[in-house]
C-alpha positions as CSV (number, residue, x, y, z in Angstrom):
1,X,-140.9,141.8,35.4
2,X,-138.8,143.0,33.2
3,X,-134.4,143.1,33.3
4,X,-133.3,145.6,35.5
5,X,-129.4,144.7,35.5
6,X,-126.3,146.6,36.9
7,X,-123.0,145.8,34.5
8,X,-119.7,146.4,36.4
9,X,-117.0,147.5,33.5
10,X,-114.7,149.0,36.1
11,X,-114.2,149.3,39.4
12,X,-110.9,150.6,40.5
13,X,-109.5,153.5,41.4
14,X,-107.6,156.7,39.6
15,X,-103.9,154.6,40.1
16,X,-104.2,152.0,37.1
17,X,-103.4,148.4,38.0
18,X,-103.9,144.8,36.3
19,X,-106.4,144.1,38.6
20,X,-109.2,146.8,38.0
21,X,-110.2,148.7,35.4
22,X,-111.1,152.5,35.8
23,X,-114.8,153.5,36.7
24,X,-117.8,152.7,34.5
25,X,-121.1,150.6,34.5
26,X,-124.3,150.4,32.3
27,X,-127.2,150.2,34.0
28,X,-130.0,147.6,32.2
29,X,-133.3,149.3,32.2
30,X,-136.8,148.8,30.5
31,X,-134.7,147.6,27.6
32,X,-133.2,151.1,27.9
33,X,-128.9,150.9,27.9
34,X,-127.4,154.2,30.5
35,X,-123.6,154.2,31.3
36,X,-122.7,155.6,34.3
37,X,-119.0,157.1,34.2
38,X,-116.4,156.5,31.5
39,X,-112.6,155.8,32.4
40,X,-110.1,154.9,30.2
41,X,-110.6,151.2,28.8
42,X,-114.5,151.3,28.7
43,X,-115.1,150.4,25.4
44,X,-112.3,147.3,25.9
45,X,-114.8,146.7,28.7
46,X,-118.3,147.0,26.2
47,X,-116.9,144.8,24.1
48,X,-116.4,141.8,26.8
49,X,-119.5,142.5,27.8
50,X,-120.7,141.5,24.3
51,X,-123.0,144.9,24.6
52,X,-123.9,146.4,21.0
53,X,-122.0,150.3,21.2
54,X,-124.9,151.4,19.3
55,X,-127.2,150.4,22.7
56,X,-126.1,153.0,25.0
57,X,-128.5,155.9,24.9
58,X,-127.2,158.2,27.3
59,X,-123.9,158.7,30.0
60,X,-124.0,159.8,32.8
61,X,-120.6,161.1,34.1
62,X,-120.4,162.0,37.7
63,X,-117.5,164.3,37.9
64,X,-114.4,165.2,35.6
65,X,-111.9,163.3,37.4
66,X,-109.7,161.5,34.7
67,X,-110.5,157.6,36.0
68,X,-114.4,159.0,35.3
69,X,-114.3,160.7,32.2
70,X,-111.0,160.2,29.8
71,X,-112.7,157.7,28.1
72,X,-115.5,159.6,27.0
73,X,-113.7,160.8,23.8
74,X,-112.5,157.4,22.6
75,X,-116.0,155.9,22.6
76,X,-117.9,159.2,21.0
77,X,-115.5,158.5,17.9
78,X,-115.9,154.8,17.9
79,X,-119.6,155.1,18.2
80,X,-119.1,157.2,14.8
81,X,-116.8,155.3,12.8
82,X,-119.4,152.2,13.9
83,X,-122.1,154.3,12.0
84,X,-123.9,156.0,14.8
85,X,-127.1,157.8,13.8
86,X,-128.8,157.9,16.6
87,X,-128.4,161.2,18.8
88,X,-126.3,160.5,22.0
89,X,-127.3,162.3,25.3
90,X,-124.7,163.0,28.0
91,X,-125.2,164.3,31.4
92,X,-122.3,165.9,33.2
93,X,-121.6,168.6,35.5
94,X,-121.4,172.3,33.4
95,X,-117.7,172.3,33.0
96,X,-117.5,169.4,30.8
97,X,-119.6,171.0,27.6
98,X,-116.7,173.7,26.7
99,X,-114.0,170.6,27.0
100,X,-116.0,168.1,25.0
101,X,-117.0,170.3,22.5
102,X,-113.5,171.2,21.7
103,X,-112.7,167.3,21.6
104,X,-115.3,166.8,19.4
105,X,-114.2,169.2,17.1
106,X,-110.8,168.5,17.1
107,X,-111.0,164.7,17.1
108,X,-114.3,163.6,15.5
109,X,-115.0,165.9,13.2
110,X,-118.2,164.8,10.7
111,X,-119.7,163.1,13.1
112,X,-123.1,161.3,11.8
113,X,-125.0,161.7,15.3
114,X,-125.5,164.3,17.1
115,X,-124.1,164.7,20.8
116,X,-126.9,166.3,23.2
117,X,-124.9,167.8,26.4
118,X,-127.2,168.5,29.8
119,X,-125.6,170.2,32.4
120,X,-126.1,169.4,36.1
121,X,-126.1,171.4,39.2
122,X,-124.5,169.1,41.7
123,X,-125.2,171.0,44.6
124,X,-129.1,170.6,44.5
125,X,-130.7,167.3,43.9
126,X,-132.8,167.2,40.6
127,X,-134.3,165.1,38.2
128,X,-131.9,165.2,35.4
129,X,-133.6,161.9,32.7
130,X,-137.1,161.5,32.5
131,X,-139.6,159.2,30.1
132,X,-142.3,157.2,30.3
133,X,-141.3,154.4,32.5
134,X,-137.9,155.9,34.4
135,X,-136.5,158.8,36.2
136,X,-132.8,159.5,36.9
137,X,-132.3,161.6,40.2
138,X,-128.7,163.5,40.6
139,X,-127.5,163.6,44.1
140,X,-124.8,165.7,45.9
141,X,-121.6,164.9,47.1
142,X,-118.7,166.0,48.7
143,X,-115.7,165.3,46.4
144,X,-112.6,167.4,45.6
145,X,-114.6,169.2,42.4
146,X,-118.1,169.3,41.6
147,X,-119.2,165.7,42.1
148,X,-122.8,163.9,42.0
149,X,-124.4,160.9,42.4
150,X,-127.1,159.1,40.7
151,X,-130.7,157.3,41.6
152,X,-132.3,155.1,38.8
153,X,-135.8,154.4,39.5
154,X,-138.5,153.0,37.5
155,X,-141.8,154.6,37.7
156,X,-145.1,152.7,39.0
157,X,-146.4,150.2,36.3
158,X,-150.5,149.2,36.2
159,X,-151.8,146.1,37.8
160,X,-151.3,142.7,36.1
161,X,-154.4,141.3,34.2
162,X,-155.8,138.3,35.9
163,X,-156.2,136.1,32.9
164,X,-158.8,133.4,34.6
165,X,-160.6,136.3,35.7
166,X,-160.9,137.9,32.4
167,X,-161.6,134.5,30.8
168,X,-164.0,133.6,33.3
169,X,-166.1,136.8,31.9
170,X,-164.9,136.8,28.7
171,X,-164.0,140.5,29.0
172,X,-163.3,141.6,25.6
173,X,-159.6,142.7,24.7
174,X,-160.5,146.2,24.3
175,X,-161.8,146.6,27.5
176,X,-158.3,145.4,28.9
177,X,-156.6,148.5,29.3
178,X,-159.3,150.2,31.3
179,X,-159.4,147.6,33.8
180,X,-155.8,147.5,34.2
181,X,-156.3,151.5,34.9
182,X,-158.9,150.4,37.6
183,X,-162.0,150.6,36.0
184,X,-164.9,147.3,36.9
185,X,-166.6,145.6,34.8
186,X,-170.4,145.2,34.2
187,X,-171.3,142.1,32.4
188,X,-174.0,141.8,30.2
189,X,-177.0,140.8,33.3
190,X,-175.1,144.0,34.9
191,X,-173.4,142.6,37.5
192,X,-170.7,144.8,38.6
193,X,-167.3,142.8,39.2
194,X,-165.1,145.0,41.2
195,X,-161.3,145.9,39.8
196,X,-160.2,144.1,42.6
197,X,-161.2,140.3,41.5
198,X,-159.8,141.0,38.1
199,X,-156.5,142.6,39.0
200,X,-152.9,141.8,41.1
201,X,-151.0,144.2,42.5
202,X,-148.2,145.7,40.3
203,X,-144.4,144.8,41.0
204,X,-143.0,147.5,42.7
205,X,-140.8,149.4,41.5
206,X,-137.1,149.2,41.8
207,X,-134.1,151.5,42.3
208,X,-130.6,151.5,41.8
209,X,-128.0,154.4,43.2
210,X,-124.7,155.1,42.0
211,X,-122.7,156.9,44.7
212,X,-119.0,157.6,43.2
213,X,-116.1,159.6,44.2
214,X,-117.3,161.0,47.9
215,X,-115.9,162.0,51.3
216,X,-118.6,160.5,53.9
217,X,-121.7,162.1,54.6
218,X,-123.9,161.7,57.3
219,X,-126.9,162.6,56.0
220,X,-126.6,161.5,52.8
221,X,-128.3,158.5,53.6
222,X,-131.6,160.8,53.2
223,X,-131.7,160.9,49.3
224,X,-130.9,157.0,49.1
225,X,-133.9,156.0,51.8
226,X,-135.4,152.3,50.5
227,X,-133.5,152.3,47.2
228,X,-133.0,148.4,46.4
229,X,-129.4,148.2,45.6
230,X,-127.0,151.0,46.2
231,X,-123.7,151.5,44.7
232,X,-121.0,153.1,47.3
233,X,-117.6,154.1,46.8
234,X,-115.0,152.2,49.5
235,X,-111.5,153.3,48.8
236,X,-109.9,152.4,51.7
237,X,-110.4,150.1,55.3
238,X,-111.2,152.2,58.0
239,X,-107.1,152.2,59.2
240,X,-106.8,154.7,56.0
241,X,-109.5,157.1,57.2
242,X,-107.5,159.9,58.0
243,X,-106.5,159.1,53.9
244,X,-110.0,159.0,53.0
245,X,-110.9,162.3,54.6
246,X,-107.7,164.0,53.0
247,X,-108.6,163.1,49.6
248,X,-112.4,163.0,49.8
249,X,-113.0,159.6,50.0
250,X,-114.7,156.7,52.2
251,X,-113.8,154.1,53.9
252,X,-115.9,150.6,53.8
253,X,-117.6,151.3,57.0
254,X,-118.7,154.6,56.5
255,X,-120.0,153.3,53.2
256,X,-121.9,150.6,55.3
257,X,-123.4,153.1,57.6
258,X,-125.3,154.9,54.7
259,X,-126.5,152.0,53.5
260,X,-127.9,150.5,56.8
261,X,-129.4,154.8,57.8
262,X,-131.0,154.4,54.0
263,X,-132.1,150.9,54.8
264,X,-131.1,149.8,51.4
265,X,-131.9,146.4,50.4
266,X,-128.2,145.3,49.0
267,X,-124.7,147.1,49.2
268,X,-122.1,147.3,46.4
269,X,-118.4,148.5,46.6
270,X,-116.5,150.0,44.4
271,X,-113.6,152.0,43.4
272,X,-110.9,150.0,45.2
273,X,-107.6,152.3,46.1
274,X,-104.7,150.6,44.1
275,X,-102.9,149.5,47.7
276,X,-104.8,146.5,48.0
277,X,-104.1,143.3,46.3
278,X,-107.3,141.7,48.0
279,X,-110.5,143.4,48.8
280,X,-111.4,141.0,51.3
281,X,-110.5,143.4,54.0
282,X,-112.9,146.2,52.8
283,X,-115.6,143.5,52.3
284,X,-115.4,142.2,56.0
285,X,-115.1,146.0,57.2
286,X,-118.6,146.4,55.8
287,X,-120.1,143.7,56.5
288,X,-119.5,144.4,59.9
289,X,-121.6,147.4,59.5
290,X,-124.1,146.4,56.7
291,X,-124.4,142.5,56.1
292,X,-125.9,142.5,52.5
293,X,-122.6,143.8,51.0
294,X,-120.9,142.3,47.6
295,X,-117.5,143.5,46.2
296,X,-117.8,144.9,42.5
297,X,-115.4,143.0,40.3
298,X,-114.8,143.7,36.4
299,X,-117.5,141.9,34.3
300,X,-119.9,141.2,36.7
301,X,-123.5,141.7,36.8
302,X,-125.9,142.8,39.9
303,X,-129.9,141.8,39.5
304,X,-131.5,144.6,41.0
């Protein structure tokens, strides 16, 4: 099975402190580098993370809030004076093209790589990344601006090889492939030997969702359903939801509660209001609520 990793660069909220950095994370895929948001001090971040810059395929920002987005800039001109050739895809709501195109053209002039910008309609769900082995799945919420979230999911894989099957009846390697797409094999006295006796199930595939920036939706929990880890904002305890609701936020239960209604197998929490000096409150609030739930903290790394 291969990696499938969730790097926490920052997890605090739009207040700076010395405690957390401002929100971003790459998500470890098929080998395949995506960051998801990109506040000021990301590429500080990168580089702890000992991550080559040159990795990171695509971004995904999921609204153009400052402690998301200002430090986009910054890391498309280090990327360039790092040599960049490869093209660079980002994927944003529409209003961001018209501001990063001016920023690119005012700041990073000459660049060597080209910048590839994808609008998204964050009011519809929609599959917004696609190749051969992943999909990336937008998903609304309900922030103060146009705000989405995002589902990573890998695509189905073929069966594993049974390899004292196939030595057993020295099944040539060229025929390899076509079992693994379910076909039997005939040996040479024409014995038929189903797909089943030479073949284990695939892994199943995993999922990861990134829920930022959010005032709490009840039926939100319907585009998350079985996803393995999910990733919820929790900006304040459930004494600040009046707060929450004012500024479009969630509390750490109400976080909970969508993952226990998606029946999600493990709970992050992120994007920590600047008021506490110890998360420890919003953990137990949530774990109240959803048991499986783990504080994000700078540097660290979620198996998915």
């Amino acid at each position: 099975m291969q990696p499938f990793k969730v790097r926490i660069l920052g997890c605090g909220s739009a207040l700076p402190t010395l405690r957390h950095f401002a929100s971003s994370q790459i998500v470890e895929l098929r080998g395949k580098m995506f960051m998801v948001d990109c506040g000021e001090g990301t590429q500080i971040q990168v580089r702890r993370s000992r991550i080559h810059f040159n990795k990171i395929a695509s971004i995904f920002i999921t609204h153009l809030h400052g402690d998301h987005c200002f430090g986009l800039i910054g890391l498309i001109s280090t990327l360039g004076m790092l040599g960049r050739t490869a093209p660079l895809h980002i994927y944003a709501p529409f209003a961001l093209e018209a501001i990063l195109n001016q920023q690119i053209n005012f700041f990073c002039e000459g660049l060597d790589y080209t910048v590839y910008f994808h609008g998204i309609d964050t009011t519809v769900p929609n599959v917004v990344y696609e190749d051969k082995s992943i999909i990336v799945k937008s998903v609304p919420l309900n922030h103060r601006i146009a705000c989405c979230g995002f589902v990573f999911c890998e695509k189905p894989t073929l069966p594993h090889i049974r390899r004292d099957m196939i030595d057993f009846y020295n099944i040539p390697e060229c025929y390899r492939n076509n079992i693994k797409r379910g076909d039997d094999w005939i040996t040479p006295e024409g014995e038929v030997i189903p797909n089943s006796r030479l073949t284990e199930p695939a892994d199943a595939p995993r999922s990861y969702a990134y829920c930022s920036d959010t005032k709490y939706i009840p039926d939100l929990y319907k585009h998350l359903t079985n996803v393995d880890t999910l990733y919820h904002e929790a900006t304040y305890c459930d004494e600040n939801a009046d707060r929450a609701a004012l500024y479009y936020h969630s509390t750490a239960k109400q976080a909970a509660t969508v993952a226990r209604d998606a029946k999600v197998k493990k709970l992050i929490l992120g994007h920590f209001s600047a008021r506490y000096n110890d998360e420890d409150a919003i953990l137990q609030e949530a774990r109240s609520v959803f048991p499986n739930t783990f504080l994000a903290n700078e540097m660290a790394i979620f198996d998915i």
